[in-house]
GUKOLDO-782043 format. One record per atom (N, C-alpha, C): x, z, y; residue in one letter. Coordinates in nm, 4 decimals, m for minus. Atoms other than C-alpha are relative to their C-alpha. Example, Ala and Ser with C-alpha at 12.3 -4.5 7.8 and 13.67 -1.06 7.14 Angstrom:
BEGIN
+----------+----------+----------+------+
!       xx !       zz !       yy ! rest !
+----------+----------+----------+------+
!   0.0890 !   0.0000 !  m0.1190 !    A !
!   1.2300 !   0.7800 !  m0.4500 !    A !
!   0.0900 !   0.0000 !   0.1200 !    A !
!  m0.0820 !  m0.0060 !  m0.1190 !    S !
!   1.3670 !   0.7140 !  m0.1060 !    S !
!  m0.0770 !   0.0730 !   0.1090 !    S !
+----------+----------+----------+------+
% end
This chain:
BEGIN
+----------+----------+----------+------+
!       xx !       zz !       yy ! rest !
+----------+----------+----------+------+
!   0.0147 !  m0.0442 !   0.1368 !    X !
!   8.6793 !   0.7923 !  m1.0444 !    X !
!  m0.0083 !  m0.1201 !  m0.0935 !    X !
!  m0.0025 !   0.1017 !   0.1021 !    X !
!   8.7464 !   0.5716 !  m1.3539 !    X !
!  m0.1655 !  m0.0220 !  m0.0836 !    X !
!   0.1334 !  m0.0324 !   0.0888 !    X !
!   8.3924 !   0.6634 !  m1.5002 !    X !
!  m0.1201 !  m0.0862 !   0.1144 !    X !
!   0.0202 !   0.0804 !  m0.0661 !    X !
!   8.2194 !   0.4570 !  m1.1824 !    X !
!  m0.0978 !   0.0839 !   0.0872 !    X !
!   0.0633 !  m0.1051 !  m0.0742 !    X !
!   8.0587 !   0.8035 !  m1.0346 !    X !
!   0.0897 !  m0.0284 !   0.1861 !    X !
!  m0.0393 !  m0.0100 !  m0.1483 !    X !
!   8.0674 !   0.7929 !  m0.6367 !    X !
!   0.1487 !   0.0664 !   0.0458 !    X !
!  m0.1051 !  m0.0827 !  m0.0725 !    X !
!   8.3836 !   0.9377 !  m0.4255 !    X !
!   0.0095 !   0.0040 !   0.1075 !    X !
!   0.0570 !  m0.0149 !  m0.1701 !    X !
!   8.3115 !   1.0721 !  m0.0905 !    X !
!   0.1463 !  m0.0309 !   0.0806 !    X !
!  m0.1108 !   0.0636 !  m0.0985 !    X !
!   8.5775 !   0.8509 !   0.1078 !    X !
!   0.0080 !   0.0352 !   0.1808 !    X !
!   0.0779 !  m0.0686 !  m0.1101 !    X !
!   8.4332 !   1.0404 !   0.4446 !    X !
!   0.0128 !   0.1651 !  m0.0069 !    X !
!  m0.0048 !  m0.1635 !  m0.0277 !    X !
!   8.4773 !   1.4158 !   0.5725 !    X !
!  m0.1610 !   0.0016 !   0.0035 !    X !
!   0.1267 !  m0.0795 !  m0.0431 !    X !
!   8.1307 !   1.6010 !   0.6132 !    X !
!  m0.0357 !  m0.0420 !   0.1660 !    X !
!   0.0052 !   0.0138 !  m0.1121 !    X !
!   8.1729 !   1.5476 !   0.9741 !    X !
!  m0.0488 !  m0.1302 !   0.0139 !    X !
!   0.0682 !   0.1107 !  m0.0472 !    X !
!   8.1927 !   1.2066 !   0.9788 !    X !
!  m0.0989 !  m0.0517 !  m0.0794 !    X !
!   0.1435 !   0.0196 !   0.0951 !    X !
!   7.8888 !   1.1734 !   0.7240 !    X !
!  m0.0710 !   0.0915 !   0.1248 !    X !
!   0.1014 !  m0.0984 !  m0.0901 !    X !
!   7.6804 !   1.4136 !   1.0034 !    X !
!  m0.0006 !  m0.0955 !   0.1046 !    X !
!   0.0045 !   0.0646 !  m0.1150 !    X !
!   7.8387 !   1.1936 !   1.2698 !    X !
!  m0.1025 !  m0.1760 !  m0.0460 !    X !
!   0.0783 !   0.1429 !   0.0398 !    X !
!   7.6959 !   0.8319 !   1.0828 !    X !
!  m0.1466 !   0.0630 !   0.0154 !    X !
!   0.1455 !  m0.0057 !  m0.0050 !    X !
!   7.3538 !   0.9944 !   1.0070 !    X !
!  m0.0508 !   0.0637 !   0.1282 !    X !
!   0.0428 !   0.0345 !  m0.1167 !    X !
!   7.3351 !   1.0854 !   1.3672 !    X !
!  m0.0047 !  m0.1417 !   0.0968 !    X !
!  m0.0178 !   0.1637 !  m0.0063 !    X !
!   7.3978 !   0.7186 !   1.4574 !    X !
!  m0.1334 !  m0.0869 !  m0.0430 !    X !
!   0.0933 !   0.0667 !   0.0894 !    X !
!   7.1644 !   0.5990 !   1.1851 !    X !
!  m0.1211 !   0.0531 !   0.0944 !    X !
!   0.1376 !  m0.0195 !  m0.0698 !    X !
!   6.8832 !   0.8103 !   1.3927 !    X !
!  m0.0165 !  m0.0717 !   0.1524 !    X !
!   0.0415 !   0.0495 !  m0.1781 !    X !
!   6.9600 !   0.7050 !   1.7663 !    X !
!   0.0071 !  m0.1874 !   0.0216 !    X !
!   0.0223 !   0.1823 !   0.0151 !    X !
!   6.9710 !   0.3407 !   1.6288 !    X !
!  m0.1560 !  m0.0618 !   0.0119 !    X !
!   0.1699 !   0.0894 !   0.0315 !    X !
!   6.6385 !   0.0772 !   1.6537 !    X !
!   0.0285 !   0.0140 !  m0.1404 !    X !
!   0.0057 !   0.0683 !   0.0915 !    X !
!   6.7519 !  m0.0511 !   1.3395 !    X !
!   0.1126 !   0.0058 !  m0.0765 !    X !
!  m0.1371 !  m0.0273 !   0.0959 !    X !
!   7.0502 !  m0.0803 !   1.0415 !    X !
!   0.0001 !  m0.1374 !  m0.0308 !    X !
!  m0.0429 !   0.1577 !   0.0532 !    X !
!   7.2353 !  m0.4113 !   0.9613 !    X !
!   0.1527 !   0.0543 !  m0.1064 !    X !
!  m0.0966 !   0.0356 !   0.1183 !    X !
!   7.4208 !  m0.4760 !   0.6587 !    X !
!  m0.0264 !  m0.0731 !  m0.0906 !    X !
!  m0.0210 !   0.1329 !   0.1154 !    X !
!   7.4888 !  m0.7186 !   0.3496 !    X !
!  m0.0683 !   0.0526 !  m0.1015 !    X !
!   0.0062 !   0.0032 !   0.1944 !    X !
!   7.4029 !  m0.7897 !  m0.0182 !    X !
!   0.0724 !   0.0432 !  m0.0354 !    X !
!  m0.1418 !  m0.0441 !   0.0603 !    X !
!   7.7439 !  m0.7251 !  m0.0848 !    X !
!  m0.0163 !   0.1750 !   0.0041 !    X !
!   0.0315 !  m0.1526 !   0.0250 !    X !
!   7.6840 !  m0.3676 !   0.0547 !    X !
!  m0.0452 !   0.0429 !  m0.0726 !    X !
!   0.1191 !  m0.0742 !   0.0735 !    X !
!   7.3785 !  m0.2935 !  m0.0889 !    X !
!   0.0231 !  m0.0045 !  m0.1450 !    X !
!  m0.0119 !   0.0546 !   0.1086 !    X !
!   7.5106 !  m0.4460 !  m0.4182 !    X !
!   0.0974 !   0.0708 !  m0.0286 !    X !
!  m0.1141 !  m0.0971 !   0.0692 !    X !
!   7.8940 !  m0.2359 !  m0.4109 !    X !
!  m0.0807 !   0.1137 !  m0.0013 !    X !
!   0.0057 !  m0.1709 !   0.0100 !    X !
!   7.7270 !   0.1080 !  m0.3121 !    X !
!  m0.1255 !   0.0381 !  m0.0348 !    X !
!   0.1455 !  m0.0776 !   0.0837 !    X !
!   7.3636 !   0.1115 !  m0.4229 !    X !
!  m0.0586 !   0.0805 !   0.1663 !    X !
!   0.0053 !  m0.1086 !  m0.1296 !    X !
!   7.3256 !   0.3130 !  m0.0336 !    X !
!  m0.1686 !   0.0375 !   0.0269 !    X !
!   0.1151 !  m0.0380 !  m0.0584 !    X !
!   7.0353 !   0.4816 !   0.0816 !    X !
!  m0.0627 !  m0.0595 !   0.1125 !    X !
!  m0.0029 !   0.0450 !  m0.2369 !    X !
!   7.0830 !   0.3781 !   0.5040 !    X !
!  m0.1297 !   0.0531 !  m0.0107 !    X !
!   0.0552 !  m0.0951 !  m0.1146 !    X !
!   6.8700 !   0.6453 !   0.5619 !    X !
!   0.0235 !   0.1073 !   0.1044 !    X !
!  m0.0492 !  m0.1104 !  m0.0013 !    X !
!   6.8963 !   0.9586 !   0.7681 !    X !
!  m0.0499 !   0.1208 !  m0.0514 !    X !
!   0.0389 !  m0.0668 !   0.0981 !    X !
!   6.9606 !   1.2268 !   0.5891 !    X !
!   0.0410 !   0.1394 !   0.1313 !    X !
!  m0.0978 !  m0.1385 !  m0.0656 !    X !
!   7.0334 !   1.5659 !   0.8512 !    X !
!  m0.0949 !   0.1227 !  m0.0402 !    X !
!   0.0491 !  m0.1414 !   0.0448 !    X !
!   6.9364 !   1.9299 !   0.8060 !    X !
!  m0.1756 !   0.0030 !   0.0392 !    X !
!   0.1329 !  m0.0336 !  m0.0809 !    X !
!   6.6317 !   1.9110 !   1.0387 !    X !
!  m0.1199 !  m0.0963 !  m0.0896 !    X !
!   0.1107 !   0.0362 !   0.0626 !    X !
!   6.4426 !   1.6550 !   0.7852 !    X !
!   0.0916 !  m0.1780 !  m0.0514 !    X !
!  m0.0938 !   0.2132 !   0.0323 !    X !
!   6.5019 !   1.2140 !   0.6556 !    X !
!  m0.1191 !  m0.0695 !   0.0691 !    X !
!   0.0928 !   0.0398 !  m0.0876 !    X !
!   6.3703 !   0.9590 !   0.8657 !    X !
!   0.0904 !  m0.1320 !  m0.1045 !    X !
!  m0.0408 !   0.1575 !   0.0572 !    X !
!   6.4241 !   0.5813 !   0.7254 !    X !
!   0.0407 !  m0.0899 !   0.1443 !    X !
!   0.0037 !   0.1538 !  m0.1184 !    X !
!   6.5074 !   0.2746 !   0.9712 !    X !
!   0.0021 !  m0.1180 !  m0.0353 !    X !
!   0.0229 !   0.1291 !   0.0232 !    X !
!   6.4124 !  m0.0673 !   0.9963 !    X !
!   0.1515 !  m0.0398 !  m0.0459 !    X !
!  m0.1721 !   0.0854 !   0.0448 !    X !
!   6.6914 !  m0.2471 !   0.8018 !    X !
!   0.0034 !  m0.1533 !  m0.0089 !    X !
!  m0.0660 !   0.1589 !  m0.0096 !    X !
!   6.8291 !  m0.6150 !   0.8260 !    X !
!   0.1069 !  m0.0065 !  m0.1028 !    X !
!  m0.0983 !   0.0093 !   0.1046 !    X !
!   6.9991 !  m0.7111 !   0.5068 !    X !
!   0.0496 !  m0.2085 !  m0.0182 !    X !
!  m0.0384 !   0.1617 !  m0.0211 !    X !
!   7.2181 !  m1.0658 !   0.5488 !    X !
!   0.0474 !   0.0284 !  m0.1723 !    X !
!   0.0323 !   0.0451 !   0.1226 !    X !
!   7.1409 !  m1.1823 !   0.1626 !    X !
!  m0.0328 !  m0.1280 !   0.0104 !    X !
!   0.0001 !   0.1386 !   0.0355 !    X !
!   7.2209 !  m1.5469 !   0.1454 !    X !
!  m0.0294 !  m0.0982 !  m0.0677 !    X !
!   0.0114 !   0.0474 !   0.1378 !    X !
!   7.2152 !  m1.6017 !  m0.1568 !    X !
!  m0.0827 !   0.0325 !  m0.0870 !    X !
!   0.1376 !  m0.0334 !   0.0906 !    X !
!   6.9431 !  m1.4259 !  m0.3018 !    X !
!   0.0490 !   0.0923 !  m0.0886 !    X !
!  m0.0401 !  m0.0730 !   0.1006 !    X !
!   7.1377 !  m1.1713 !  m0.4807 !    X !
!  m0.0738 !   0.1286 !   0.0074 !    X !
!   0.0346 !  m0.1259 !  m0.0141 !    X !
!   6.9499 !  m0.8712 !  m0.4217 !    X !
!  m0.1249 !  m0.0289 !  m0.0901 !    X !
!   0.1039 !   0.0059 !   0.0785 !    X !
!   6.6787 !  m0.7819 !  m0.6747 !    X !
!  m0.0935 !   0.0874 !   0.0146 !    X !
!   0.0700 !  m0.0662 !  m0.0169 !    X !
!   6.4799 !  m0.5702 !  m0.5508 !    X !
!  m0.0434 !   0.1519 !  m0.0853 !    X !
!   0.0076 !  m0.1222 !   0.0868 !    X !
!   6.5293 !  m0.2784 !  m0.7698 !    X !
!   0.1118 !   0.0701 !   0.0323 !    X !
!  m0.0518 !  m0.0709 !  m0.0198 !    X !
!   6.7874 !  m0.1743 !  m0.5682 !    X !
!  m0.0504 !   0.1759 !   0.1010 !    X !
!   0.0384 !  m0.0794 !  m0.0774 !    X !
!   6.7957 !   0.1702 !  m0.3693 !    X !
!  m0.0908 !  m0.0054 !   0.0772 !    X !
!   0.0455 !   0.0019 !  m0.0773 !    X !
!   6.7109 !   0.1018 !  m0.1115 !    X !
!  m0.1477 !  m0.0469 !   0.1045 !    X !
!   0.1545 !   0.0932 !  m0.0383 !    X !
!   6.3730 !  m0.1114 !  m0.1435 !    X !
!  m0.0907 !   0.1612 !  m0.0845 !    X !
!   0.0963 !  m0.1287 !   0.0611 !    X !
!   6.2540 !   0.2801 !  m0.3444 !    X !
!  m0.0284 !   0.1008 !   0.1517 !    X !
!  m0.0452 !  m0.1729 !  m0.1426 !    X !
!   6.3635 !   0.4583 !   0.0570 !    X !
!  m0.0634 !  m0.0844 !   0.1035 !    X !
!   0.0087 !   0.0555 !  m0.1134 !    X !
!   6.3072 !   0.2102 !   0.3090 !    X !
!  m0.1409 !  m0.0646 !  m0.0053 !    X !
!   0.1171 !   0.1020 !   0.0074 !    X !
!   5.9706 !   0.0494 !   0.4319 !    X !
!  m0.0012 !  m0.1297 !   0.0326 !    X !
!   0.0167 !   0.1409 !  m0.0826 !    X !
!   6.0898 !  m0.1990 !   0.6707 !    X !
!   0.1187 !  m0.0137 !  m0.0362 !    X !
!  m0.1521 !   0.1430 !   0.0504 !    X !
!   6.3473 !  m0.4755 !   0.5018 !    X !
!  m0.0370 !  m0.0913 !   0.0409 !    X !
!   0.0302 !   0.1509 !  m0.0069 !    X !
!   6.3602 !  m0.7674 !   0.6398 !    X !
!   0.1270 !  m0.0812 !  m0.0646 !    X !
!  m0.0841 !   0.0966 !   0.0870 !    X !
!   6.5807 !  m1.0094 !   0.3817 !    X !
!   0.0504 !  m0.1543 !   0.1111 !    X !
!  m0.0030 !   0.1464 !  m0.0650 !    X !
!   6.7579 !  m1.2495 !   0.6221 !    X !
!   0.0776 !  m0.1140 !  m0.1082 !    X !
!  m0.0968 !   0.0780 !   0.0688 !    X !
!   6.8365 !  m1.5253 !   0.3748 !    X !
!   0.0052 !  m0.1628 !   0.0138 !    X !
!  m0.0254 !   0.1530 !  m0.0571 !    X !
!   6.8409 !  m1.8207 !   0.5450 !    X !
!   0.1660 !  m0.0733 !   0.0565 !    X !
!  m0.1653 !   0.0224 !  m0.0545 !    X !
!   7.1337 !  m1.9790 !   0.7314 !    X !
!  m0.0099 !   0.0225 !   0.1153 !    X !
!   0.0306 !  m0.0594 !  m0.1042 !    X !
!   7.0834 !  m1.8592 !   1.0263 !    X !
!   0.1288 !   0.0516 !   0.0803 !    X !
!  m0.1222 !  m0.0548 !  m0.0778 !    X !
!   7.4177 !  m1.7993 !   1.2505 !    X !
!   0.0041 !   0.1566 !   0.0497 !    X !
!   0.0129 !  m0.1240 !   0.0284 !    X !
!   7.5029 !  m1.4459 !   1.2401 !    X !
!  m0.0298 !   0.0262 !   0.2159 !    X !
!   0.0661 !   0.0174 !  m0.1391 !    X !
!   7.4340 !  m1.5265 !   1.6800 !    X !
!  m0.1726 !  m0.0128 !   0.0024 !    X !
!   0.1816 !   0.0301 !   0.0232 !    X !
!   7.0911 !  m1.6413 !   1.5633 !    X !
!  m0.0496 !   0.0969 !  m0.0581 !    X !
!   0.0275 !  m0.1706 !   0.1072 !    X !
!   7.0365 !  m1.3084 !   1.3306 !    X !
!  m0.0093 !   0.0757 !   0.1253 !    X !
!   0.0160 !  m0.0402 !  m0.1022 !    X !
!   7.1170 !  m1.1144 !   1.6091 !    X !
!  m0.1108 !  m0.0065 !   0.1515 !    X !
!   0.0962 !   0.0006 !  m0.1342 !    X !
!   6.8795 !  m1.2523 !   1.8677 !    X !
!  m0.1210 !   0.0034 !  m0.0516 !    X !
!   0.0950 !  m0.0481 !   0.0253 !    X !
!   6.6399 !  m1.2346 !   1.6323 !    X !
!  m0.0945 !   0.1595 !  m0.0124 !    X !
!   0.0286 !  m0.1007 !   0.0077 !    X !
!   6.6615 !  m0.9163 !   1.5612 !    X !
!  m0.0519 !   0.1006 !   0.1515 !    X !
!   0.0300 !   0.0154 !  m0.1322 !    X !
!   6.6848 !  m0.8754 !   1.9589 !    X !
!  m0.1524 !   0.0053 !   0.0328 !    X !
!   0.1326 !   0.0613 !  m0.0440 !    X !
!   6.3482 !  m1.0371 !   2.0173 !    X !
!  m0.0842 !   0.0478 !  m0.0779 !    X !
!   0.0757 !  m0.1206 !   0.0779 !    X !
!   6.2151 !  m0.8029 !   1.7400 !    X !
!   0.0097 !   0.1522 !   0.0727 !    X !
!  m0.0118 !  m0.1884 !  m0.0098 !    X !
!   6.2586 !  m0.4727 !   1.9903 !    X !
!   0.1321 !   0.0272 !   0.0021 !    X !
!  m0.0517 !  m0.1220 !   0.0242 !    X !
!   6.5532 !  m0.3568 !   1.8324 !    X !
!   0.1567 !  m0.0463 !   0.0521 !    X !
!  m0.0666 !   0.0282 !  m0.1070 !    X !
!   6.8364 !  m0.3447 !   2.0844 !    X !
!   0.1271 !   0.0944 !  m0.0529 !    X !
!  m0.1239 !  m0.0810 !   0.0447 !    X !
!   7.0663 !  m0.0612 !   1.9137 !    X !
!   0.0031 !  m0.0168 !  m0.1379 !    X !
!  m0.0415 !   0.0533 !   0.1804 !    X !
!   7.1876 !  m0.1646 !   1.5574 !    X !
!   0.1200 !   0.0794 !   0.0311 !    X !
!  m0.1148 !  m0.0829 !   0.0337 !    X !
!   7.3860 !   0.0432 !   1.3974 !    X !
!   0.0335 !  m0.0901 !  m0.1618 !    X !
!   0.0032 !   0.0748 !   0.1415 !    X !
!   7.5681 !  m0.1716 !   1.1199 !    X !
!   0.1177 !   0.0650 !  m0.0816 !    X !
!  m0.0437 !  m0.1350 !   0.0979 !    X !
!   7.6903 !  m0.0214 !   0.8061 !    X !
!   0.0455 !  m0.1615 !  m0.1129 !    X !
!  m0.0046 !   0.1079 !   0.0850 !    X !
!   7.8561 !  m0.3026 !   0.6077 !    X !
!   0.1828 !  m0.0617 !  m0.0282 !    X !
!  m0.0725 !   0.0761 !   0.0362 !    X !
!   8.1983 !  m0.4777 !   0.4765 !    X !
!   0.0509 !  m0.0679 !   0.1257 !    X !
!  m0.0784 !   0.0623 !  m0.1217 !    X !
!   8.5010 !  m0.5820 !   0.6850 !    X !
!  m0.0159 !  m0.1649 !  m0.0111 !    X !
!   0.0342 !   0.1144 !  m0.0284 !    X !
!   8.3765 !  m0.9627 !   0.6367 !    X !
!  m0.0684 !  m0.0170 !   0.1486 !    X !
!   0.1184 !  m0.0243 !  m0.1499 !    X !
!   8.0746 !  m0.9046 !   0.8716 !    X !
!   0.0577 !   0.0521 !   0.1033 !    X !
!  m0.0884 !  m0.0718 !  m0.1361 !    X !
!   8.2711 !  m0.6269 !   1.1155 !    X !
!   0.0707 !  m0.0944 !   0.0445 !    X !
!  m0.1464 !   0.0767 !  m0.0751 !    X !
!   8.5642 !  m0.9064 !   1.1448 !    X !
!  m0.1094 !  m0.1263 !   0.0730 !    X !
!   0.0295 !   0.1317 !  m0.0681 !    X !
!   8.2928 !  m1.1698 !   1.2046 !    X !
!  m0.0999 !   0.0639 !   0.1936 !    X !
!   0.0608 !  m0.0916 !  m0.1374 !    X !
!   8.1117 !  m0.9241 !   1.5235 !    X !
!   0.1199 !   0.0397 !   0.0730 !    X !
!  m0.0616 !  m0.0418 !  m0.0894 !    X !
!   8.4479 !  m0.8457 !   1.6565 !    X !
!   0.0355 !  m0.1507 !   0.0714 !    X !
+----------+----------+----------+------+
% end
């Protein structure tokens, strides 16, 4: 839309299929950049009730201001904004518990995990 209102780029299905994902995950990884194009919730949202998850947001640069979404939904952010090798992010997050990440983020990041 020219007016800068959302456009559901996703069937119903696969929005049911992510926020089942989002629940059987430890944890959610994604960017500034994300959080900064879509404003996102990364919670789950399904019929039976909303549950939040620990999120990991790679913010480098410090662009996030804290008045986005997602710091009004979520309890646990952890701001990785160090330099930290996206190998070193990972094992941190590792050595924090959380062993199933479900990441929700920009083909930068996806191309740099494949």
């Amino acid at each position: 839309h020219l007016d800068g209102s959302p456009i559901m780029l996703t069937s119903k299905e696969a929005q049911h299929y992510t926020h089942l994902q989002r629940k059987k995950a430890d944890a959610i990884l994604t960017t500034a950049e994300t959080i900064l194009q879509d404003n996102p919730k990364l919670n789950v949202r399904l019929p039976e009730g909303e549950w939040t998850k620990p999120l990991y947001i790679l913010d480098r640069r410090g662009r996030l201001t804290g008045q986005e979404q997602i710091f009004k939904i979520n309890a646990e952010i952890t701001i990785v904004d160090d330099l930290l090798s996206l190998d070193q992010v990972m094992r941190k997050i590792g050595e924090e518990g959380k062993h199933e990440l479900w990441i929700e983020a920009g083909g930068h990041l996806l191309r740099s995990l494949v």
